[in-house]
N, C-alpha and C positions, 0 to 999 in steps of 0.2 A: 504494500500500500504506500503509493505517493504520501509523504509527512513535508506538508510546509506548514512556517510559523510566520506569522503575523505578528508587528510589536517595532518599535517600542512603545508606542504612543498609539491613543485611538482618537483620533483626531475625528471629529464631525460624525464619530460611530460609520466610518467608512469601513474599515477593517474590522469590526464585529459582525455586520451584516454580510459580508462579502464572504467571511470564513463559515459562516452557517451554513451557507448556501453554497459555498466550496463543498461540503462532507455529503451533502446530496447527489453526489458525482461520485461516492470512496474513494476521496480523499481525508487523512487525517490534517484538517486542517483549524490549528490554534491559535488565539489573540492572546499572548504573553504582553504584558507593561512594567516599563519601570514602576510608574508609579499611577495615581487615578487623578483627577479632576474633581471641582466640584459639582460639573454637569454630571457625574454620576453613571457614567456611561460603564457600558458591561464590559467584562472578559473574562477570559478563562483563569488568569492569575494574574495577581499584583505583586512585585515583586518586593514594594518598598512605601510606605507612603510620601506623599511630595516630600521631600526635599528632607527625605531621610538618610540623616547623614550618620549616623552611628557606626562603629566597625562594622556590626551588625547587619547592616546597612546593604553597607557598601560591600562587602564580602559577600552577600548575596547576590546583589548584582554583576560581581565577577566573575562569580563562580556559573552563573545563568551565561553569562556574555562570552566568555569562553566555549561553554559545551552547545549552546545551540548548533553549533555545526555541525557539532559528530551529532546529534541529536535528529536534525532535517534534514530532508534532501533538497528543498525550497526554503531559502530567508527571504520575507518579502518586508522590506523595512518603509517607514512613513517619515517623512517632515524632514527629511534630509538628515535623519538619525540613525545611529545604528545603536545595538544595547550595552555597547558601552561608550557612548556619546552621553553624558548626565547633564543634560543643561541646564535642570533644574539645579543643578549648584552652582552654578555662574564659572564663566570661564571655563577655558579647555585643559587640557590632561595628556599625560603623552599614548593614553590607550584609545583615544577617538576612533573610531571605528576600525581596531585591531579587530574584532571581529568578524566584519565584513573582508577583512584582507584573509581571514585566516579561511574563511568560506570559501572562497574563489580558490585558493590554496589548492581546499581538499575537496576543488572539482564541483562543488553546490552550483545549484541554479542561484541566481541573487536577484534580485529586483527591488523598484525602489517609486513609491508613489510621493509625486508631489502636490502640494497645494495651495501656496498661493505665498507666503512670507518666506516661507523656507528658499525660495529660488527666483523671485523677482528682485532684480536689480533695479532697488529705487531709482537712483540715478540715468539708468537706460529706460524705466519706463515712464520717469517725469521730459525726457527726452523724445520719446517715438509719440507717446499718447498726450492729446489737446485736454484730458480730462482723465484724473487717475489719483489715487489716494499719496501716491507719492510725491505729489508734486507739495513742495514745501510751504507749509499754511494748512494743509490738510492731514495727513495722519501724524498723529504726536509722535511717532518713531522716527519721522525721517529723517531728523539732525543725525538723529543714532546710524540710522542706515547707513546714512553716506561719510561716515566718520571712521565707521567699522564693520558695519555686520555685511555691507557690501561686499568687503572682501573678503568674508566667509563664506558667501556666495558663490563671490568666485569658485573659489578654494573645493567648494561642494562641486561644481561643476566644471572646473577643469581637471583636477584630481581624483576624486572619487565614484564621478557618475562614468566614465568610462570603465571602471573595473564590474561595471553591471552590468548584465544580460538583457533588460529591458527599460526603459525609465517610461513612467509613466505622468501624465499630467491631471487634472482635472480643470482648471484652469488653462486655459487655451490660448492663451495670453504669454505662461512659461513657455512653449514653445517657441518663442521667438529670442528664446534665454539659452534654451537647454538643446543642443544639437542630437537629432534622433529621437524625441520624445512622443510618444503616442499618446493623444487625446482618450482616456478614460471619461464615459458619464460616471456620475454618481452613484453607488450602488448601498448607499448609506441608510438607505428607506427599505422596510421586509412592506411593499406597497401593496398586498394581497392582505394585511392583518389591517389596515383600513380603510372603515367605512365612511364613504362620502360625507360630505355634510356640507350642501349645495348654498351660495349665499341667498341671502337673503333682499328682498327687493323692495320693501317697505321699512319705517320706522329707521330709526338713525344705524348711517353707513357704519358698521364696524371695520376701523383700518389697522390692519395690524403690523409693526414693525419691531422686528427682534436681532438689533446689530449684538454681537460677539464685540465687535469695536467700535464703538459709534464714528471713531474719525474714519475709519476703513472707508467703512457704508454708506459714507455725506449724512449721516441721520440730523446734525445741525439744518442741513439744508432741507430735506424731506419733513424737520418740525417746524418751520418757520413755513412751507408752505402749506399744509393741512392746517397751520392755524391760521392764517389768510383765510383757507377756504369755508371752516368753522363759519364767517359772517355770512355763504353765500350754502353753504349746504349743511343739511343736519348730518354730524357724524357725530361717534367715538372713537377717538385715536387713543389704541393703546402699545407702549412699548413697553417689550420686554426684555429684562435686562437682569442677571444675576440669579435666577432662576434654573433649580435640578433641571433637567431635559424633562420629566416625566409632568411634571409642571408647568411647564412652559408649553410643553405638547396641547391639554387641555386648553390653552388660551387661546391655542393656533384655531381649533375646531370653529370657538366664535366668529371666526372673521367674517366680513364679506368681500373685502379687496385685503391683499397681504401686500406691502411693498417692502421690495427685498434690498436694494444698493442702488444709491447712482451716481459711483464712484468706480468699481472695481470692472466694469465692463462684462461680467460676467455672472452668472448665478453662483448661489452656494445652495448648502446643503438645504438649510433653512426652506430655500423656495420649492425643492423637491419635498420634504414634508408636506409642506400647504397645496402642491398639486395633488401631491397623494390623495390627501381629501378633499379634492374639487373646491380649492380656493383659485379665484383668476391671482394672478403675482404680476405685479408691475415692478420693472427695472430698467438701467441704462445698460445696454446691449452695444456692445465694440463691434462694430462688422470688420475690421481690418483683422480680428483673429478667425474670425470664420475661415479663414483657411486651414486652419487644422482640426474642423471640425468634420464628421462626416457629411455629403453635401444635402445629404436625404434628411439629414437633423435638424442643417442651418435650415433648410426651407421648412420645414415644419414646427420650428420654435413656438411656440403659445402665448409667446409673455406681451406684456402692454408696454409699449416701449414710452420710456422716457427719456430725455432729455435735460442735463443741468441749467441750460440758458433759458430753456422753457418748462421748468416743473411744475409750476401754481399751473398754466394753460392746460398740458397735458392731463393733469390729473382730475381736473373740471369738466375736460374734454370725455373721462371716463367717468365722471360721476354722473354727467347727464344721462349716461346711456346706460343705465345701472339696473336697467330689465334685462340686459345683456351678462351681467354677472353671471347667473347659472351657467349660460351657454359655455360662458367662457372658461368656468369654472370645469364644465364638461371638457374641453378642448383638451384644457390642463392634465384633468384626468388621463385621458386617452394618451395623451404625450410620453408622459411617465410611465406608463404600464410599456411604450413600447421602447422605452428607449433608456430606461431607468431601473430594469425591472432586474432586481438581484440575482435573479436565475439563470439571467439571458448572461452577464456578465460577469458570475461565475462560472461559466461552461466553457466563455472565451477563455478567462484566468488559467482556468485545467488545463484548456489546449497550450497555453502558454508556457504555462512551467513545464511539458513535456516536450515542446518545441521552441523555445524561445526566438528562434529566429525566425519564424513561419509568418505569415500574415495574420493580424489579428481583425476580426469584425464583431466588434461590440452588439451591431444590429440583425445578428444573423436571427432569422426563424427560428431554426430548429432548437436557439436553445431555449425558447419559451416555454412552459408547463402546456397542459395540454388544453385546460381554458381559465385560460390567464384574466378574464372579465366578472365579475362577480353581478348579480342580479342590479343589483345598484346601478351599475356604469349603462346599464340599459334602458335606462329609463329616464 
């Protein structure tokens, strides 16, 4: 039996949902962490809690970070970490991903997902893009960035991402970063465990908005504009912010419109949830990274597009038409189940690890369940 491991980090519950549905294929496949978050996200072991630094500790994490190799035949590492990369102790160490060199050593498949901080070069993307969290005034990191962690970046990508068999992005935006990178969707969402929950078209608009970083996301700019429109349409805007996942899940359900970023050009995980349950997702959409996306994808995106220079417009523009929410709502749904849907993109994964160099299609048929649509999405 193929054994990959998943870890160090489970970033956005991408690597929980993707191993579950990895083992419905026989494979042994496990989400090991250093350590957990307070989003509370699942896995199969923790190795430490944050920023456990005791021998105790730390001796666990070694002693993990060393044998995973002899352990797996697949390390599939996240955020441009490997397990013994501890960033949560601040600063580097001379063992930084000794593991991952020790893997490639003794012949492993290796692989490496990335997502969005771990490998955007502030600096080149305040440079290519007219509109980006990087550009200075907007995300609170980016004095940091360009001081330092840019060159970690680097560092991640001209040194270590070549000793990898695949790099993968979600973020379609790092491919203009990271040479040979393939565009992964999301597979962050088990989108068969829920049930819709179509917006609503009377009584005040519920908007919902839950940045991870608010400077990321422009959420400054997306709160000044819904409180503009507050004079001109009945809503509720609610954000959410610091909240377990299983918490903030519940909040999502209410929504009628969800808007996700209109900064980073791209979707997160967040708006794949809310399609899940038939919320329409409004965001700012980069069409210059469409090219690393599949082209059957770009054309059939769902979301409501906005615009920085024109937010307050756009969004009024959709609140008139807000009989149109279900529908859109439906789109969303449909979108997700075929292009999001953990199964389809754990089957590509299997194929992966046993062929790394093969062609990968995320949107292949066959590997959808046999009816992927549940009563709900039919009506």
């Amino acid at each position: 039996m193929l054994k990959v491991l998943h870890g160090p980090v489970n970033v956005g519950n991408q690597p929980w949902v993707l191993s579950r549905h990895e083992r419905s294929f026989g494979v042994q496949s496990d989400l090991i962490v250093n350590y957990n978050t307070w989003l509370g996200y699942s896995f199969d072991r923790c190795l430490s809690p944050p920023s456990g630094k005791s021998p105790q500790h730390a001796l666990k994490r070694l002693l993990f970070g060393v044998a995973s190799p002899f352990r797996y035949d697949v390390l599939h590492y996240y955020f441009g970490l490997s397990f013994l990369c501890w960033n949560d102790y601040g600063g580097r160490n001379p063992l930084w991903f000794a593991d991952l060199k020790l893997a490639k050593r003794l012949g492993r498949k290796v692989f490496m997902t990335l997502q969005g901080c771990d490998a955007r070069i502030s600096s080149h993307s305040a440079d290519r893009n007219a509109v980006t969290p990087c550009a200075l005034g907007e995300c609170d990191s980016a004095p940091a960035c360009r001081a330092q962690i840019d060159m970690q970046r680097r560092y991640l990508i001209d040194k270590i991402l070549p000793l990898v068999d695949r790099v993968f992005v979600l973020n379609p935006e790092l491919a203009h970063y990271v040479p040979g990178a393939v565009f992964m969707p999301y597979a962050s969402v088990d989108i068969e465990a829920f049930e819709p929950v179509w917006p609503k078209t009377t009584g005040p608009a519920v908007i919902v908005h839950a940045p991870s970083d608010p400077s990321i996301k422009g959420s400054r700019y997306i709160v000044d504009a819904v409180e503009r429109l507050k004079q001109r349409f009945p809503i509720d805007f609610i954000q959410v912010k610091g909240l377990p996942h299983a918490e903030a899940m519940q909040i999502y359900r209410k929504a009628d419109l969800v808007i996700d970023q209109v900064l980073t050009g791209w979707y997160g995980g967040f708006a794949v949830e809310a399609m899940a349950m038939g919320k329409p997702v409004a965001c700012y959409l980069r069409r210059d990274d469409f090219k690393f996306v599949p082209p059957r994808m770009a054309t059939e995106l769902p979301f409501l597009h906005l615009a920085l220079a024109t937010l307050e417009d756009d969004l009024a523009a959709i609140l008139v038409q807000r009989e149109r929410l279900p529908e859109w709502g439906r789109q969303s749904r449909a979108f997700v189940m075929r292009w999001h849907h953990p199964r389809r993109i754990a089957r590509a994964m299997v194929d992966a690890y046993r062929h790394p160099e093969s062609v990968i299609d995320f949107g292949h048929p066959d590997a959808m369940p046999d009816n992927p649509l549940s009563s709900a999405d039919l009506h």
